[in-house]
Each structure stands twice: as structure tokens, then as C-alpha cells.
N, C-alpha and C positions, 0 to 999 in steps of 0.2 A: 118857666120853671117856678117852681114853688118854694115859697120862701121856708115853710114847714114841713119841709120833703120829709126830714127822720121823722115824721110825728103822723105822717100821713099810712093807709095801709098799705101801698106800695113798700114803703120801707123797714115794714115789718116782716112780708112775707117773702121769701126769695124770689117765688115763681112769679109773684105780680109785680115786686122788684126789678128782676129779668125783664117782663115784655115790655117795662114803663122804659127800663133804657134802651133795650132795643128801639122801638117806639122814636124815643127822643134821637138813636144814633140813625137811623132812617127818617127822621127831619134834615137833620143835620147833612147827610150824604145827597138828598135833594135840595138842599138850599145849595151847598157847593155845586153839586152838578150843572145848577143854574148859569153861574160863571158872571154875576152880576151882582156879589159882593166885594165892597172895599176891602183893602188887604186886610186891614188891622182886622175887620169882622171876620176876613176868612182864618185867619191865624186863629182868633179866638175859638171858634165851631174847630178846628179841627181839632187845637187844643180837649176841646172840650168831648169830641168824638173819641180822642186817642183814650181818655180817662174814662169814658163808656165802655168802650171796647176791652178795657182791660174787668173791667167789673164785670160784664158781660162773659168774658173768657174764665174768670175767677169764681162764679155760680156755675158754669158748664163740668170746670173741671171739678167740682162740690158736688155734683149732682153725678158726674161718673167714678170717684169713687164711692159714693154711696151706694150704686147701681152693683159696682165692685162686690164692696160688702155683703150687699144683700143675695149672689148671686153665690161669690160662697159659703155663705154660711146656710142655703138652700142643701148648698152638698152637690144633689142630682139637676142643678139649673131648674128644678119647679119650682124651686119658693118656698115647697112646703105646703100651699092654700090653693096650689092647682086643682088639687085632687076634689078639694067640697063641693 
């Protein structure tokens, strides 16, 4: 991990945000699956999976109320910019 992560463009944008901890929480779920780290390193990664996973769930649920919004303030479910 990067010691400049907020400063990185990951941490700017949500959607690159997203896959970079996905990304990281799918490191993370194959090193444990391994079964061939020491405790304290598997407490740590899960730690550290659990705090991915909530970021991860906290962009999804950001990006379906947005989906929300946009869909009615469409009205008719087109959006409006079907039709061009």
C-alpha cells in the first residue's frame, strides 16, 4: 500500500477508488485462503479486509442512490437523453 494513497488518483475518483480496494480486498481474501499466514498477520488482512469492505459497500450504496435520483427525476425511466 501506498503511503500517499489520499494524494494518489485512486483516492480522488470513487470508481478507481472502488476497484483499487476491491483490488486490494481480493489480495487480501487470496493470501488468507492460502492458510499459510501467522495469526497476527491473518488478524491484520482481515482487519484490514473488514475496513475495505465497508468502503467498498459505502461507494455501492453512493452510487445506487444516485442511480435512485437519476432514474426519477427521468420521470419515464429514460433519463431524458434516450431519445437523441
Amino acid at each position: 500500500m501506498s503511503p500517499n494513497k489520499a494524494s494518489s488518483p485512486a483516492a480522488k475518483d470513487p470508481v478507481n477508488r472502488f476497484e483499487a480496494d476491491l483490488k486490494a480486498l481480493e489480495d487480501i481474501v487470496a493470501k488468507m485462503e492460502a492458510g499459510d499466514l501467522p495469526l497476527e498477520e491473518s488478524l491484520a488482512l482481515f482487519e484490514r479486509g473488514m475496513a475495505l469492505t465497508r468502503a467498498c459497500r459505502q461507494t455501492l450504496e453512493q452510487a445506487e442512490l444516485r442511480v435512485n435520483r437519476l432514474a426519477a427525476a427521468g420521470g419515464d425511466g429514460t433519463g431524458g437523453e434516450a431519445d437523441a
